[in-house]
C-alpha positions in Angstrom: 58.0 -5.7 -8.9 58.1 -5.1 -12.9 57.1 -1.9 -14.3 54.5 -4.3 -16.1 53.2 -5.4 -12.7 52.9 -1.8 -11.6 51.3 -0.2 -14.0 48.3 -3.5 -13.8 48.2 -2.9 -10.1 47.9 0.9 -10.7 45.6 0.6 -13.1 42.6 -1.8 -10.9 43.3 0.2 -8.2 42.4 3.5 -10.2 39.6 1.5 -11.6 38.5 0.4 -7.6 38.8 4.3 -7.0 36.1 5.1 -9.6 33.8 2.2 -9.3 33.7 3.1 -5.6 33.1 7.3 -6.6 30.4 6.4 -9.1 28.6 4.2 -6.2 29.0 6.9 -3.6 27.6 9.6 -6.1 24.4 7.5 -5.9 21.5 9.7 -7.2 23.3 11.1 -10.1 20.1 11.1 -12.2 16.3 11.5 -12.0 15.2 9.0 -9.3 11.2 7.1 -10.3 8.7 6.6 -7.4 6.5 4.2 -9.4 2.2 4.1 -7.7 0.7 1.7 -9.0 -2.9 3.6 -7.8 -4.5 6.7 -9.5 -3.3 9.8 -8.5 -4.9 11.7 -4.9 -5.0 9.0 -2.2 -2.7 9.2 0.7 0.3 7.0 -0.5 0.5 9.4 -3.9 0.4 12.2 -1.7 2.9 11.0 0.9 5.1 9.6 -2.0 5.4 12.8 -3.6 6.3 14.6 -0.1 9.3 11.6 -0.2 10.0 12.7 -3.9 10.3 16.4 -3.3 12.6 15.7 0.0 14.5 13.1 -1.7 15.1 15.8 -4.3 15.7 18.8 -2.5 18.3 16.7 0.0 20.4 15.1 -3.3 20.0 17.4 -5.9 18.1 15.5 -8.5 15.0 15.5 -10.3 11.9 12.9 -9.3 9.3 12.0 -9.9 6.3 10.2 -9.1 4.7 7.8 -11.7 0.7 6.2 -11.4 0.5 3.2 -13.2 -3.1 1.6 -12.1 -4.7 -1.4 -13.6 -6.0 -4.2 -12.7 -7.8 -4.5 -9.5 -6.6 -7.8 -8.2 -3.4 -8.0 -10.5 -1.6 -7.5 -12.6 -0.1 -4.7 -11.1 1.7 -3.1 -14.1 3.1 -0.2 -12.0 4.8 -3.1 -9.7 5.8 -5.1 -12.6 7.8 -1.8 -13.8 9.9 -1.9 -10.2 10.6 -5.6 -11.0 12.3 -5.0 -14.1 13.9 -1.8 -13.6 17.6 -2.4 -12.9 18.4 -2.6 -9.2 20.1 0.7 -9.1 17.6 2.6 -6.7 16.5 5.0 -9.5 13.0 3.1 -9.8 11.2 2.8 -6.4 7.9 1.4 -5.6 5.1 2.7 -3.4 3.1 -0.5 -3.0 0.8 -1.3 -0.3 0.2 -4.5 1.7 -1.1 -6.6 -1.6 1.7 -6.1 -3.4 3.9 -8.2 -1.0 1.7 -10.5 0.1 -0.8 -11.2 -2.9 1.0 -10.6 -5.8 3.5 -13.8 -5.6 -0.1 -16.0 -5.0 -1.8 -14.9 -8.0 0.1 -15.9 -11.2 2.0 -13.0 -11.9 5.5 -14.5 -13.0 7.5 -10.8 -12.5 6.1 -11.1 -8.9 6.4 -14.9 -7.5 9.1 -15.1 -6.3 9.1 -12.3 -4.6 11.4 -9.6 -6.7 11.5 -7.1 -3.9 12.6 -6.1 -0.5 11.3 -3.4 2.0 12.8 -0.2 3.0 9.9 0.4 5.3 6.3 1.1 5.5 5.3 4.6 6.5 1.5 4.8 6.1 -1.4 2.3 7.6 -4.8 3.4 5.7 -7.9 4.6 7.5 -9.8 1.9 5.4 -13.5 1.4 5.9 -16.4 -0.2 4.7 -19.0 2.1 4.2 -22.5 2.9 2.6 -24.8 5.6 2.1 -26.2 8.1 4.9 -30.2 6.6 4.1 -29.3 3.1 3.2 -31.9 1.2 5.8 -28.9 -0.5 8.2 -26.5 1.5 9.8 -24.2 -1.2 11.3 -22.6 -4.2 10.2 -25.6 -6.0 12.2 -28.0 -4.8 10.4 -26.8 -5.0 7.5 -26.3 -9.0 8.0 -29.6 -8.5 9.2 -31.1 -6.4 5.5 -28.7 -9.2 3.3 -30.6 -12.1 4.3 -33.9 -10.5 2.4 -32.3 -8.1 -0.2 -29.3 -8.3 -2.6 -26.7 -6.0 -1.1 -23.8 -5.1 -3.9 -20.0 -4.3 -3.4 -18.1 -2.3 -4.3 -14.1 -3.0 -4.1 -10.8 -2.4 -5.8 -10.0 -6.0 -6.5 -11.2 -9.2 -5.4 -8.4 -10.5 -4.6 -7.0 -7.7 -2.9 -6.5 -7.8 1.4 -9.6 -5.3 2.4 -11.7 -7.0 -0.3 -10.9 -10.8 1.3 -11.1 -9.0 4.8 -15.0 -7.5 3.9 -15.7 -11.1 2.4 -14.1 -12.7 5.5 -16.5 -10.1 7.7 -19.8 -10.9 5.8 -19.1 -14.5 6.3 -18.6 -14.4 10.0 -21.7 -12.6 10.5 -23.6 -15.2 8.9 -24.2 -13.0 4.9 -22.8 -12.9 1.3 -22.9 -10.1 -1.1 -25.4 -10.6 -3.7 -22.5 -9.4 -6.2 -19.8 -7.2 -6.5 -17.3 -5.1 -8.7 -14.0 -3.8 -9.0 -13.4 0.4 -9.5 -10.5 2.3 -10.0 -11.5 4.3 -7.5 -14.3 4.1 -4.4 -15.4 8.0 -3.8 -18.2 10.2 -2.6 -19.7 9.6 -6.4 -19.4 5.6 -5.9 -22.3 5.8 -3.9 -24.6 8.6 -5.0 -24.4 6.8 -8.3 -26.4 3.9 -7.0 -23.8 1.4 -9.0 -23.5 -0.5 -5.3 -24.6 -0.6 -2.0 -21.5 -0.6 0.1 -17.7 0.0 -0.9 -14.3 -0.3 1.5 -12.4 2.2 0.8 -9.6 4.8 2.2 -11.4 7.6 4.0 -9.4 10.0 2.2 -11.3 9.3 -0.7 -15.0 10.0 1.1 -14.1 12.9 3.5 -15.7 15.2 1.1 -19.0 13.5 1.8 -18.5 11.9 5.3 -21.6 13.4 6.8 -23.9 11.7 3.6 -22.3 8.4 4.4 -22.7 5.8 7.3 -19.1 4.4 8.1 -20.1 0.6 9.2 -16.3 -0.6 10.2 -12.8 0.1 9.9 -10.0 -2.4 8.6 -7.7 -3.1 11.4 -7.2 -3.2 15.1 -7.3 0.9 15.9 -10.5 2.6 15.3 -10.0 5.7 13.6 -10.1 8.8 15.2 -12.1 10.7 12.4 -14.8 8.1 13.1 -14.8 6.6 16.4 -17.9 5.3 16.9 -17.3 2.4 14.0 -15.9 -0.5 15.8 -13.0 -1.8 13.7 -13.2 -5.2 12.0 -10.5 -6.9 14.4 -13.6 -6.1 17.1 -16.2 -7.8 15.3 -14.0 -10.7 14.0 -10.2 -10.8 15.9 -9.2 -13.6 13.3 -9.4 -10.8 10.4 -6.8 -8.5 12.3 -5.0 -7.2 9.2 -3.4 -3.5 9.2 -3.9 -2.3 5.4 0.0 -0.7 5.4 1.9 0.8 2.4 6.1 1.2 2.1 8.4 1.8 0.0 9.8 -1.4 -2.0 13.2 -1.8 -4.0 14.3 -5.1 -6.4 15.9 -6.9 -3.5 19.8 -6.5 -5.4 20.0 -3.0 -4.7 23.3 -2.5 -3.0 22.1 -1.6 0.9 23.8 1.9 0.7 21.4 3.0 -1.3 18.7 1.4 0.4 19.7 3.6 3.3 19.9 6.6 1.6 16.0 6.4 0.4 15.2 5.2 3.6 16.8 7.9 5.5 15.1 10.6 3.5 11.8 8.8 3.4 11.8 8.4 7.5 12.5 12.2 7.7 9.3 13.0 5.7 7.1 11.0 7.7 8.2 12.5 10.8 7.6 16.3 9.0 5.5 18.3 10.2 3.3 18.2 7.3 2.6 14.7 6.9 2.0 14.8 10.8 -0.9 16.9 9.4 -1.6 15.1 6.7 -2.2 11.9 9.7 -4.4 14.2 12.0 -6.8 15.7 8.5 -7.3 12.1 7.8 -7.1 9.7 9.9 -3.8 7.8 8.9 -1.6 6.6 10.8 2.0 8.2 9.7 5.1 7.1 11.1 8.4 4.6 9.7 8.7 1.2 9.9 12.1 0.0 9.8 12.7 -2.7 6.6 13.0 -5.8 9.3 9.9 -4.9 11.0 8.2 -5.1 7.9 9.9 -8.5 6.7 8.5 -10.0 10.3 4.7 -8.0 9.5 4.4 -9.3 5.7 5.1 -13.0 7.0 2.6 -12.5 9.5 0.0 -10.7 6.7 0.6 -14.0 4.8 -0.7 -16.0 7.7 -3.3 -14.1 8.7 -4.3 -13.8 4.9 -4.1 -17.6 4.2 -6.3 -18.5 6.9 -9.1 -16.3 5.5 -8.5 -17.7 1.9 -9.4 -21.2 3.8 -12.0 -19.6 5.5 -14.3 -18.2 2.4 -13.3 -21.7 0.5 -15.5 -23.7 2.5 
């Protein structure tokens, strides 16, 4: 072998050596968590548990970014994650729409879908509720109070899963909302405002005022143990069994290493004792979902969620 030859071989080898280092130092810089919510619901609080671990086990800063906007699209805070090189140092917090609306809707960064799953680690205790003296106390009666009075929603985007779901409800049980609108947020003031009649919403956000408000039905197939007595909407209508579900989500190139390394972190949080707590205070369900489980549950979500679309179109 020439000395030439040598000093090539030497020299790709050496380079081999540090392309390999510089992926195994993976973080070596401030990592994103990008919501793309308002700050104070469960996945910004369970992201930022994530965040902290994920800093305290590597050494780096994080930190967790709330980009809302747009109700039903067009997702700016998801867009971000779509972009953002596929390096693991921007990761998304997205719930079930994300996945399994946003390539349906006309949002270019999103169809086809730019991401994969490293797991989903929260499933909402999402409910459609109204206010403690509203005159129906059920989803019956409130079929029953829609057929003679205009009955307004409240939401967080038409086209969003619990929205179609509370659509998909109403028309099974025979009503229609007179009108509805889309808010950043669906809290205790939502409905002592008088701006509508009923919301769906995460619990989290109404606990403060849970005894002034009448719970009607859950979104999902458990019933939630912070309101029992609410039959869940798989019980009044099995073909709108949809968990509301949120995960973490990477641009699908992100070398797997790193995937695992997010993951790993991420799956120890949920199993901590404080976002155990976190589960029992509100009524989530807490636990991790490995990333091909949730591959197999977003196909499913897109069945399930195209046979309602067909439903409320005819």
């Amino acid at each position: 072998m020439s000395k030439f030859t040598k000093s090539v071989t030497a020299m790709a080898l050496a380079l081999a050596a540090v392309a390999g280092s510089a992926q195994a130092e993976y973080p070596e810089k401030p990592v994103e968590f990008v919501v793309p919510w308002p700050p104070g619901d469960l996945e910004d609080v369970l992201t930022r548990m994530i965040a902290e671990d994920f800093s305290e086990t590597y050494g780096v800063p994080t930190a967790v970014v709330n980009k809302p906007g747009g109700g039903g699209g067009p997702f700016p805070g998801a867009i971000e994650v779509a972009n953002a090189p596929a390096d693991g140092y921007t990761i998304g917090s997205f719930i079930i729409a994300i996945p399994v609306v946003g390539p349906q809707i006309g949002i270019p960064e999103l169809n086809p879908d730019p991401f994969v799953p490293l797991g989903n680690f929260l499933t909402y205790p999402f409910v459609i509720a109204t206010s403690g003296n509203a005159p129906y106390a059920t989803m019956e009666e409130l079929a029953a109070h829609a057929a003679d009075n205009d009955v307004v929603l409240g939401h967080f985007g038409a086209p969003l899963v619990p929205t179609q779901v509370t659509f998909g409800l109403a028309s099974e049980m025979g009503f229609s909302y007179a009108a509805d609108a889309a808010f950043d947020a669906l809290d205790c003031n939502t409905l002592a405002s008088g701006d509508v009649d009923v919301i769906n919403t995460t619990l989290q956000l109404i606990l403060p005022c849970l005894d002034d408000v009448t719970v009607l039905a859950s979104i999902g197939a458990e019933r939630i143990g912070l309101t029992p007595d609410a039959p869940t909407v798989a019980e009044l209508a099995p073909n709108l069994d949809v968990a509301l579900w949120n995960g973490l989500f990477v641009h699908a190139d992100t070398p797997q290493d790193i995937q695992d390394k997010i993951s790993a972190v991420a799956e120890q949080t949920m199993m901590s004792e404080r976002a155990q707590t976190l589960a029992a205070e509100t009524g989530a369900l807490v636990y991790w979902q490995p990333a091909a489980e949730v591959v197999t549950q977003i196909e499913k979500d897109i069945e399930t969620m195209a046979g309602i679309e067909a439903m409320l179109a005819e």
